[in-house]
N, CA, C, O and CB atoms as a CASP TS submission, in Angstrom:
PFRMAT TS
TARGET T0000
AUTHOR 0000-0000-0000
METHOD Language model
MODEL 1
PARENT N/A
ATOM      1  N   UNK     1       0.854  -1.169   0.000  1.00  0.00           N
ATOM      2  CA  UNK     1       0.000   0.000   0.000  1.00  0.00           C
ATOM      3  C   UNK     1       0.901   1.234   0.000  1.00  0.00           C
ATOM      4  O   UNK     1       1.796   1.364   0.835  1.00  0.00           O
ATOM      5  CB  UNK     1      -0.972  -0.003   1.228  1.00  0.00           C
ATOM      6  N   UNK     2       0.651   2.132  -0.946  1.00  0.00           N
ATOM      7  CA  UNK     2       1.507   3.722  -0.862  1.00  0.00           C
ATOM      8  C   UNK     2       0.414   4.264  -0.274  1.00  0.00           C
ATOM      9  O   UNK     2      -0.775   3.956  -0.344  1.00  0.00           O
ATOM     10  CB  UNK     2       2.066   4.678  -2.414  1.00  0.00           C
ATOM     11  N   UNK     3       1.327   5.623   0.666  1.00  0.00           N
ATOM     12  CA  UNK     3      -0.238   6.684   1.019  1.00  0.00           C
ATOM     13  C   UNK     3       0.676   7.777  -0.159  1.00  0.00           C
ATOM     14  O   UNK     3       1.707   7.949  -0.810  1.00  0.00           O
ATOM     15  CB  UNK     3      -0.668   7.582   3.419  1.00  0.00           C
ATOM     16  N   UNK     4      -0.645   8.282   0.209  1.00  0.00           N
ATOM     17  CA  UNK     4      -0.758   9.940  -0.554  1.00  0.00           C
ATOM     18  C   UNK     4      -1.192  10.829  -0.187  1.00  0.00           C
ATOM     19  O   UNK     4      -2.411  10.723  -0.046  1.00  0.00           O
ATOM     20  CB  UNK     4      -1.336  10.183  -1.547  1.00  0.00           C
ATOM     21  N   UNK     5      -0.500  12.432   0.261  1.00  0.00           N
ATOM     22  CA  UNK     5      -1.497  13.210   0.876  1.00  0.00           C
ATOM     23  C   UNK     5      -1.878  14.048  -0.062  1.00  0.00           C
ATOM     24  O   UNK     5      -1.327  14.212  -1.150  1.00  0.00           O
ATOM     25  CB  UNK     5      -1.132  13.881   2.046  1.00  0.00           C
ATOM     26  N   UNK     6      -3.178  14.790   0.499  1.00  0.00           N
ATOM     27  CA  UNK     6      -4.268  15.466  -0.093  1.00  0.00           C
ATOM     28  C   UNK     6      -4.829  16.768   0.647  1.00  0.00           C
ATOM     29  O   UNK     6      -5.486  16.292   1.573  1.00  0.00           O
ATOM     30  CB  UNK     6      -5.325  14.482  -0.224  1.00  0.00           C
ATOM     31  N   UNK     7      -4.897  17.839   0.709  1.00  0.00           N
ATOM     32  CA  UNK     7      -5.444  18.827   1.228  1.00  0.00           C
ATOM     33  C   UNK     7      -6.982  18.310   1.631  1.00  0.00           C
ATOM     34  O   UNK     7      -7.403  17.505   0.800  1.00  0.00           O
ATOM     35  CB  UNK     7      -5.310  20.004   0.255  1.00  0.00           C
ATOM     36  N   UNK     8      -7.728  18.536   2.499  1.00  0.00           N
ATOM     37  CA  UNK     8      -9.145  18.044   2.141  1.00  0.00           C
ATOM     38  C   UNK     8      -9.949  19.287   3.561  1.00  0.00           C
ATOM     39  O   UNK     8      -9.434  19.967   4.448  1.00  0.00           O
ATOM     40  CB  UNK     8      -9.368  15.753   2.426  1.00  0.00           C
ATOM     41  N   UNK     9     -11.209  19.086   3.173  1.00  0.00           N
ATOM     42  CA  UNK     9     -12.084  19.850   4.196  1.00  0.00           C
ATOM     43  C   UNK     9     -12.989  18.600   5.387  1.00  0.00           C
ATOM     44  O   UNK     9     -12.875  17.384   5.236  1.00  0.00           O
ATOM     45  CB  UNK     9     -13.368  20.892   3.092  1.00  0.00           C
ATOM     46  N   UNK    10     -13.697  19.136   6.321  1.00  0.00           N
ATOM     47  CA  UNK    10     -14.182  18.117   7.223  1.00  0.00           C
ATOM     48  C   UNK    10     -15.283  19.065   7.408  1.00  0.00           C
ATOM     49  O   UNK    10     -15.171  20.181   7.916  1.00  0.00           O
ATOM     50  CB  UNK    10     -13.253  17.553   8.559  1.00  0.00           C
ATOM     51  N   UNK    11     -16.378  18.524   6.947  1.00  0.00           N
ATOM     52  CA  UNK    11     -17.754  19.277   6.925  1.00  0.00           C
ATOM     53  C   UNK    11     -18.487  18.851   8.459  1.00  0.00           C
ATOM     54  O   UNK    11     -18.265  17.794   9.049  1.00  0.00           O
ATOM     55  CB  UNK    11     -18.807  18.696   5.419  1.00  0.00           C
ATOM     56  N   UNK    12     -19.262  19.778   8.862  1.00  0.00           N
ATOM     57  CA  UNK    12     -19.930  19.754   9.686  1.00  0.00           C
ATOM     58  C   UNK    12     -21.206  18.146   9.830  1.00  0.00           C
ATOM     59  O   UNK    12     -21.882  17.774  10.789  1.00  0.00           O
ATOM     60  CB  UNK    12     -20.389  21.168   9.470  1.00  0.00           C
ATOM     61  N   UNK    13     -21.077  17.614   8.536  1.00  0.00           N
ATOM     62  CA  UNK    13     -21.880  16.542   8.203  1.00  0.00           C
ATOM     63  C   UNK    13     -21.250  15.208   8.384  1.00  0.00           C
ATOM     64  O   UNK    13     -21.714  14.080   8.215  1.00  0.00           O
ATOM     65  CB  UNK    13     -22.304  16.693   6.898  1.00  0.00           C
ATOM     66  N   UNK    14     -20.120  15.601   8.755  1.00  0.00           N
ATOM     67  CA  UNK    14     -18.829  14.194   9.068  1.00  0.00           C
ATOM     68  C   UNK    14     -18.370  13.700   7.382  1.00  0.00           C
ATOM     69  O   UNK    14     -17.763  12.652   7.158  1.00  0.00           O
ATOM     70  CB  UNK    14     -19.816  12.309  10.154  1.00  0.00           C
ATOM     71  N   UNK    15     -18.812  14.714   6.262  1.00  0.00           N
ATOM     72  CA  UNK    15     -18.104  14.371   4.882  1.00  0.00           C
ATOM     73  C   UNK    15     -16.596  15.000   5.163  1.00  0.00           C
ATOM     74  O   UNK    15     -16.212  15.834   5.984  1.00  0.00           O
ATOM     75  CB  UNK    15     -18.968  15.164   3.385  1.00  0.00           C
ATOM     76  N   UNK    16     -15.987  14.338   4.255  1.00  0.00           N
ATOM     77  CA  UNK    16     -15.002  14.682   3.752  1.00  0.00           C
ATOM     78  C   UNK    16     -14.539  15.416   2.300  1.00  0.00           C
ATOM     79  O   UNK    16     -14.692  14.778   1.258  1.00  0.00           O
ATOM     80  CB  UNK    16     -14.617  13.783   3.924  1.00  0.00           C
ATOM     81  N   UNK    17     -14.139  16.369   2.278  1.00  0.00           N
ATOM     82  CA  UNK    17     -13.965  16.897   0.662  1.00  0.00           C
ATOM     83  C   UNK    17     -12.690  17.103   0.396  1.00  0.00           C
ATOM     84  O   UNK    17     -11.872  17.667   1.123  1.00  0.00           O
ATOM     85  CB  UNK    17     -14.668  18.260   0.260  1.00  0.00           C
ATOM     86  N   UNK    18     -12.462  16.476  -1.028  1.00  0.00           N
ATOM     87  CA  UNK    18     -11.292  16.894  -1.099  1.00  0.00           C
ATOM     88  C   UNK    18     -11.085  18.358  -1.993  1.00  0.00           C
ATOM     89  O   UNK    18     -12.023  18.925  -2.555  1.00  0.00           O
ATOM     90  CB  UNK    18     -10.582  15.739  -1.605  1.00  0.00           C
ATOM     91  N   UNK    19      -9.674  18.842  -2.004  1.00  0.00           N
ATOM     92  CA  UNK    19     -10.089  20.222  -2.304  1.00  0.00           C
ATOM     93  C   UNK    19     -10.064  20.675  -3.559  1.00  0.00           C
ATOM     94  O   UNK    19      -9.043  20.333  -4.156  1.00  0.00           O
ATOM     95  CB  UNK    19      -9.407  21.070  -1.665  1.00  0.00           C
ATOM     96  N   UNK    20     -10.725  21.242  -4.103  1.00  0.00           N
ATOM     97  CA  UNK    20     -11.141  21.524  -5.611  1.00  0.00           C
ATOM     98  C   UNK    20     -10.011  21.862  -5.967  1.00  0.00           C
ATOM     99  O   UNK    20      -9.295  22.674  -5.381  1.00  0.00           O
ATOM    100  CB  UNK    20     -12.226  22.581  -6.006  1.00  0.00           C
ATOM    101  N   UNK    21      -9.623  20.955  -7.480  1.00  0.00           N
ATOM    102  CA  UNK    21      -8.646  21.465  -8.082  1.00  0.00           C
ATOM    103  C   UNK    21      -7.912  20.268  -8.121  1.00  0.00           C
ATOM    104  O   UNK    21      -7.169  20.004  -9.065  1.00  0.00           O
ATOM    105  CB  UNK    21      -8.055  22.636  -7.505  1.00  0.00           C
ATOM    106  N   UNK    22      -8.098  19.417  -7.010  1.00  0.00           N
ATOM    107  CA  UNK    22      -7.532  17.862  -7.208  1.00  0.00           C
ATOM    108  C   UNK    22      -7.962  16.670  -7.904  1.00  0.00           C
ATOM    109  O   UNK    22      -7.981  15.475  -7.611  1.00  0.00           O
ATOM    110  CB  UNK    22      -7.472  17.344  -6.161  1.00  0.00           C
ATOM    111  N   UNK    23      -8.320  17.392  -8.973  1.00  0.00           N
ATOM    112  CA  UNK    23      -8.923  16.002 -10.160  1.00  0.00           C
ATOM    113  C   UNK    23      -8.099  14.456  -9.803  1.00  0.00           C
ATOM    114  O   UNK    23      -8.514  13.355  -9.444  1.00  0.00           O
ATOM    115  CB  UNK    23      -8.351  16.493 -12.237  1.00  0.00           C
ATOM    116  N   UNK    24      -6.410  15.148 -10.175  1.00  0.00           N
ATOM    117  CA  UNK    24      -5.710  14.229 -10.409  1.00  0.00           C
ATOM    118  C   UNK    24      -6.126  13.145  -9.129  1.00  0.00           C
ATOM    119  O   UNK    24      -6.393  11.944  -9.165  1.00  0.00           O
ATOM    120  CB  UNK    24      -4.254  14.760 -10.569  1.00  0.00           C
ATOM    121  N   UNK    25      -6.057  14.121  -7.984  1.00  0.00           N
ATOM    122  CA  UNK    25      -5.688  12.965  -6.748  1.00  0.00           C
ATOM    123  C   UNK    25      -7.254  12.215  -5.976  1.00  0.00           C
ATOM    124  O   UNK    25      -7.219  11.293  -5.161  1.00  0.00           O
ATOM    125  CB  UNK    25      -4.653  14.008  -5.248  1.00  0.00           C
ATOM    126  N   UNK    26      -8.412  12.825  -6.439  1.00  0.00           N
ATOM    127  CA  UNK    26      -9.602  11.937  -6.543  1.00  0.00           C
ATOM    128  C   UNK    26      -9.538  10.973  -6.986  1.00  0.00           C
ATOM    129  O   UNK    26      -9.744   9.937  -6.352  1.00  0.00           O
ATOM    130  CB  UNK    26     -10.483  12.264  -7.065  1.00  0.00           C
ATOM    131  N   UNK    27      -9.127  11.035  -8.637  1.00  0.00           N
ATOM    132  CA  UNK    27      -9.006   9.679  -9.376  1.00  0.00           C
ATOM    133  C   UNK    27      -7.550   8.966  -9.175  1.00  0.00           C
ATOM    134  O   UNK    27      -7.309   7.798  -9.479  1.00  0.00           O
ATOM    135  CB  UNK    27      -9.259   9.934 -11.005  1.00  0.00           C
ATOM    136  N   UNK    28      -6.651   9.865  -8.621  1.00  0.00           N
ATOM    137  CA  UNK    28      -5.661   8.317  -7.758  1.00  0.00           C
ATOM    138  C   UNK    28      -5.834   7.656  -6.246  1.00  0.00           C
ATOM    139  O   UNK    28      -5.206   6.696  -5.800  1.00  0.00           O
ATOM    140  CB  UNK    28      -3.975   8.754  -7.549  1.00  0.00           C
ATOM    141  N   UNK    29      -6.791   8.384  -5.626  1.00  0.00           N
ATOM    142  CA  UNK    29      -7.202   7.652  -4.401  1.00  0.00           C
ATOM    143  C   UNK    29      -8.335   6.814  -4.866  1.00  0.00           C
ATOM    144  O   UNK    29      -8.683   5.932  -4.081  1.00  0.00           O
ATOM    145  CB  UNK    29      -7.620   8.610  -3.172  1.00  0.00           C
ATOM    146  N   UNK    30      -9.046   6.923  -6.103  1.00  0.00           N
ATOM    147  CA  UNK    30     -10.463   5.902  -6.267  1.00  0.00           C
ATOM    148  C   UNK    30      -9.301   4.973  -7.264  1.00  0.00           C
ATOM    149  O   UNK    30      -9.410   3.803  -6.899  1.00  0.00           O
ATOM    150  CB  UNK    30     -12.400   6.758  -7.279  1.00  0.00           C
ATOM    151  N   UNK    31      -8.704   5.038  -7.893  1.00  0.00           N
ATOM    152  CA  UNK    31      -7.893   4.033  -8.257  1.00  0.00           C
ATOM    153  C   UNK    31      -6.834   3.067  -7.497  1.00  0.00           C
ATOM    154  O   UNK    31      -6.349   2.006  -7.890  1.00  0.00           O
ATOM    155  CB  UNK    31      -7.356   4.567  -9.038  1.00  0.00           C
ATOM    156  N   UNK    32      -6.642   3.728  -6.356  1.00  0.00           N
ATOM    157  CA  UNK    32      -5.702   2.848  -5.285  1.00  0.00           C
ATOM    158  C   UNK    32      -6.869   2.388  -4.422  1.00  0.00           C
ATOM    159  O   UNK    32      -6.768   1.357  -3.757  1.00  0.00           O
ATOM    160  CB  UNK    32      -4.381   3.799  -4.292  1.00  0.00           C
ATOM    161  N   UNK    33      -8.039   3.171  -4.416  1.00  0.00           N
ATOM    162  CA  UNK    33      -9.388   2.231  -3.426  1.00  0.00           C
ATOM    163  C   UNK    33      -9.660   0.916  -4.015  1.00  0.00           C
ATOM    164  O   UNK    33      -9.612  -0.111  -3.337  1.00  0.00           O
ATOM    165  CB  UNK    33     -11.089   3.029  -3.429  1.00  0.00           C
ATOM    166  N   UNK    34      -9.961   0.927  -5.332  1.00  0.00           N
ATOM    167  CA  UNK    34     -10.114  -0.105  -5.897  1.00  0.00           C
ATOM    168  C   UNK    34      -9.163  -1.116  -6.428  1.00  0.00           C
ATOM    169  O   UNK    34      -9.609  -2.203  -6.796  1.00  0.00           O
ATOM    170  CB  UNK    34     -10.701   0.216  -6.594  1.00  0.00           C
ATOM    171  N   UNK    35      -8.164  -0.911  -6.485  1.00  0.00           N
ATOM    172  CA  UNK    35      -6.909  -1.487  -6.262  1.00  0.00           C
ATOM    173  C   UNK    35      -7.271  -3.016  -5.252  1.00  0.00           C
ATOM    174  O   UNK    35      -7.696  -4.068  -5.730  1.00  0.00           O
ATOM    175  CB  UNK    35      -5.859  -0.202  -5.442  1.00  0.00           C
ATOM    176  N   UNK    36      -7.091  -2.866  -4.380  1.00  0.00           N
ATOM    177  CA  UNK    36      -7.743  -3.275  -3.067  1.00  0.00           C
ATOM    178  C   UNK    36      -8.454  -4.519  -3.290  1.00  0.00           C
ATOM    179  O   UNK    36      -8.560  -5.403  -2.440  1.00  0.00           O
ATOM    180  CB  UNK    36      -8.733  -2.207  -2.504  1.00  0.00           C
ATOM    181  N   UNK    37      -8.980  -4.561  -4.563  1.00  0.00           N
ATOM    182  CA  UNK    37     -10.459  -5.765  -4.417  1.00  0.00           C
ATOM    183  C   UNK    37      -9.954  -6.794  -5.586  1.00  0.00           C
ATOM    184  O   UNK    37      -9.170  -6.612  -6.517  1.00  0.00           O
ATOM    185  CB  UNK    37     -12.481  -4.927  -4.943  1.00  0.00           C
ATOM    186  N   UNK    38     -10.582  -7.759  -5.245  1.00  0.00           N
ATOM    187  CA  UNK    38     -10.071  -8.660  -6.400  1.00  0.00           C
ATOM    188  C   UNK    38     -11.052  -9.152  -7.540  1.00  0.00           C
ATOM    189  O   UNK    38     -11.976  -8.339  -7.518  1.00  0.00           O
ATOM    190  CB  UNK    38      -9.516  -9.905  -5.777  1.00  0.00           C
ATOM    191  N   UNK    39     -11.254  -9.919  -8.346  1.00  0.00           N
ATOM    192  CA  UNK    39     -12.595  -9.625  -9.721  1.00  0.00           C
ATOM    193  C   UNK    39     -13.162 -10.692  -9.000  1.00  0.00           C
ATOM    194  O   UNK    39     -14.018 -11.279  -9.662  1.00  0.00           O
ATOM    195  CB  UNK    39     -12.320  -9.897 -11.822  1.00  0.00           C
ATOM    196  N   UNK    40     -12.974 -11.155  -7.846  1.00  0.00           N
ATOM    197  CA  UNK    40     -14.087 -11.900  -7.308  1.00  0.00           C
ATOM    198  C   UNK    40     -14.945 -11.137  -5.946  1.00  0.00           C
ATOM    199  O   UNK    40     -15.825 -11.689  -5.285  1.00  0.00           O
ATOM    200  CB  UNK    40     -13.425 -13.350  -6.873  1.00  0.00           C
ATOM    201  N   UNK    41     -14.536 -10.037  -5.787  1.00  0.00           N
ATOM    202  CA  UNK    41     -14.930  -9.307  -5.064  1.00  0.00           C
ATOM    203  C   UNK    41     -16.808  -8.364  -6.115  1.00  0.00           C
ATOM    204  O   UNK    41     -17.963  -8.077  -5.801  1.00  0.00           O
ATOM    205  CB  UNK    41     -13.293  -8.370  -4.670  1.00  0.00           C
ATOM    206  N   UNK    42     -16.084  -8.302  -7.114  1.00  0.00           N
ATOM    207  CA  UNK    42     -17.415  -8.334  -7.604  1.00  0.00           C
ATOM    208  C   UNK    42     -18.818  -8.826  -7.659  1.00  0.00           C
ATOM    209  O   UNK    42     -19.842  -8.343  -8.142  1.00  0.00           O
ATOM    210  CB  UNK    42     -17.273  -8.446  -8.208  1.00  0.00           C
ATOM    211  N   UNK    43     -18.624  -9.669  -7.172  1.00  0.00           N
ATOM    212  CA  UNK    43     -20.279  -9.937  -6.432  1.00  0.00           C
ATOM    213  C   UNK    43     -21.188  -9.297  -5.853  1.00  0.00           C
ATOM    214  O   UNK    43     -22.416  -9.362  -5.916  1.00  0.00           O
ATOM    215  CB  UNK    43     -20.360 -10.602  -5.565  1.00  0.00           C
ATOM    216  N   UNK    44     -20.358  -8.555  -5.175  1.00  0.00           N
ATOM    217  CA  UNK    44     -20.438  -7.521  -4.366  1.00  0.00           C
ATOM    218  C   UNK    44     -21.334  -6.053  -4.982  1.00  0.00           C
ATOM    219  O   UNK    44     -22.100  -5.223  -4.492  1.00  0.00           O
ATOM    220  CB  UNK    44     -18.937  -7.277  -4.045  1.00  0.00           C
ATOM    221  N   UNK    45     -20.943  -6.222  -5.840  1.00  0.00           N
ATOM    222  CA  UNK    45     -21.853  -5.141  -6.363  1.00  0.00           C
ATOM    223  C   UNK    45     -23.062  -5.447  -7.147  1.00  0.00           C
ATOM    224  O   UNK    45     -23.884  -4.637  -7.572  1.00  0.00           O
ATOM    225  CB  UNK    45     -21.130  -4.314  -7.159  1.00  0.00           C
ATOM    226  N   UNK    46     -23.057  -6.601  -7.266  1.00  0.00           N
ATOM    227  CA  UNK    46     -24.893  -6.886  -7.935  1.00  0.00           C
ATOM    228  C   UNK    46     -25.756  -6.851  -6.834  1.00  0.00           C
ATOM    229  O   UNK    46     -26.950  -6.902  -7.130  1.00  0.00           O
ATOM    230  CB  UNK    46     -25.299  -8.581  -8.728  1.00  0.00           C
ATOM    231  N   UNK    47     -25.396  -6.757  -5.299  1.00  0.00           N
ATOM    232  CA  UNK    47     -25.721  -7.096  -4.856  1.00  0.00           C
ATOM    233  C   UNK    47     -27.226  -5.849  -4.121  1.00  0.00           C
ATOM    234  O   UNK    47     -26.848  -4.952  -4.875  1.00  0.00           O
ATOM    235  CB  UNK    47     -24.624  -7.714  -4.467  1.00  0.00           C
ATOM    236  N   UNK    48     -28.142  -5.347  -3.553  1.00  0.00           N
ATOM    237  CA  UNK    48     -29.016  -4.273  -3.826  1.00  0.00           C
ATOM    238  C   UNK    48     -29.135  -4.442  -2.034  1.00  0.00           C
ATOM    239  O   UNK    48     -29.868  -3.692  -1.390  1.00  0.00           O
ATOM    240  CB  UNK    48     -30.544  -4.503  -5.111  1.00  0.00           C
TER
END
């Protein structure tokens, strides 16, 4: 696992945002999230 840091905000709603302008590092933290799972982990998502 690599980390990566990210500027981000902490909303009063318990979200997290990251901070505008970080295209790049949205789509490399949802690409290292999914990283993570294996194509049998897919089940997982038909699932309702």
């Amino acid at each position: 696992m690599k980390a990566i840091e990210f500027q981000t905000k902490l909303h009063s709603s318990e979200a997290i945002e990251v901070s505008k302008g970080e295209d790049s590092w949205k789509k490399l933290a949802a690409t290292q999230f999914f990283a993570g799972y294996s194509d049998e982990d897919a089940i997982y998502d038909k699932m309702q």
